[in-house]
C-alpha angles and dihedrals in degrees: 000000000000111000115203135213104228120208108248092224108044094027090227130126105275090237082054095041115143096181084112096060093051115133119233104224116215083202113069108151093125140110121195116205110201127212096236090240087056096065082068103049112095099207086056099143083200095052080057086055102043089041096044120031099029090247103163113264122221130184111209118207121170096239095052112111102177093070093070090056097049102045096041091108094050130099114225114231103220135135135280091239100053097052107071111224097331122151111245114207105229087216130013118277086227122038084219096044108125118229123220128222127193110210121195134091105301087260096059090044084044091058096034082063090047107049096036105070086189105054083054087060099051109104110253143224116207123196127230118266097289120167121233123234087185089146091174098079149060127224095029123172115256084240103016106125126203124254098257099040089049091061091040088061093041088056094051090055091051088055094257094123097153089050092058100042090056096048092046087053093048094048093047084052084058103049098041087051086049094052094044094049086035090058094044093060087249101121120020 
């Protein structure tokens, strides 16, 4: 039995490693906040973004008020459909506001708005119906995008189209790598 040496940024095997091939985004107003499982997950499209292009890394946890403090001038990327009758700016009512992201499975988003107060006040962008070619996990939404395509389509609407291609590209390297490792037995 062969054991790896798995790169500590992209979770795959060192001799699969696709850290080379990240893209360096000229767009970085953007915070993920991490459900604290999803740290864990390997296939964590979000882990991709905090490890590889320098995107500002949050932990929520429920109790901790300085979050709030330190997220209040942020927009929240969500869905339409989530969001019960809110109004969605088409475009940012600042070029330099940061957008948050809460990474995690739709459950656990679903809980982190619940139980935040806070993070269900914040005001809220909503993408465009995209559809999601997140290949790594099961029970997906029809329309529930991963982390890191959900910033990738947000900065194509704000006019940065390299930025997302490179980051969709990236994202589809990795997936194909993680499926192929994943159907040689090589990562469960």
């Amino acid at each position: 039995m062969t054991t790896h040496v798995f790169c500590i940024h992209c979770t795959l095997p060192q001799s699969f490693c696709i850290c080379a091939s990240a893209p360096i985004l000229t767009n970085q107003n953007a915070t993920i906040l991490f459900h604290p499982r999803e740290l864990e997950r390997r296939n964590s499209s979000g882990r991709l973004l905090k490890q590889l292009n320098l995107i500002e890394a949050l932990t929520w946890h429920r109790l901790d008020t300085d979050l709030e403090q330190k997220l209040d001038q942020h927009v929240l990327l969500f869905p339409d459909d989530d969001l019960a009758g809110a109004k969605t700016p088409s475009t940012l009512s600042r070029p330099d506001q940061s957008i948050l992201i809460l990474d995690g499975t739709w459950q656990e988003t679903q809980k982190m708005l619940r139980q935040s107060s806070w993070l269900k006040a914040l005001p809220r962008y909503s993408l465009r119906q995209q559809t999601s070619n997140y290949l790594l996990r099961r029970n997906q939404k029809t329309h529930g995008l991963s982390t890191l395509e959900a910033l990738a389509y947000y900065l194509g609407e704000q006019g940065h189209t390299l930025d997302r291609q490179e980051l969709l590209q990236f994202f589809s390297k990795f997936q194909v790598q993680y499926k192929q490792l994943q159907n040689t037995g090589q990562l469960k």
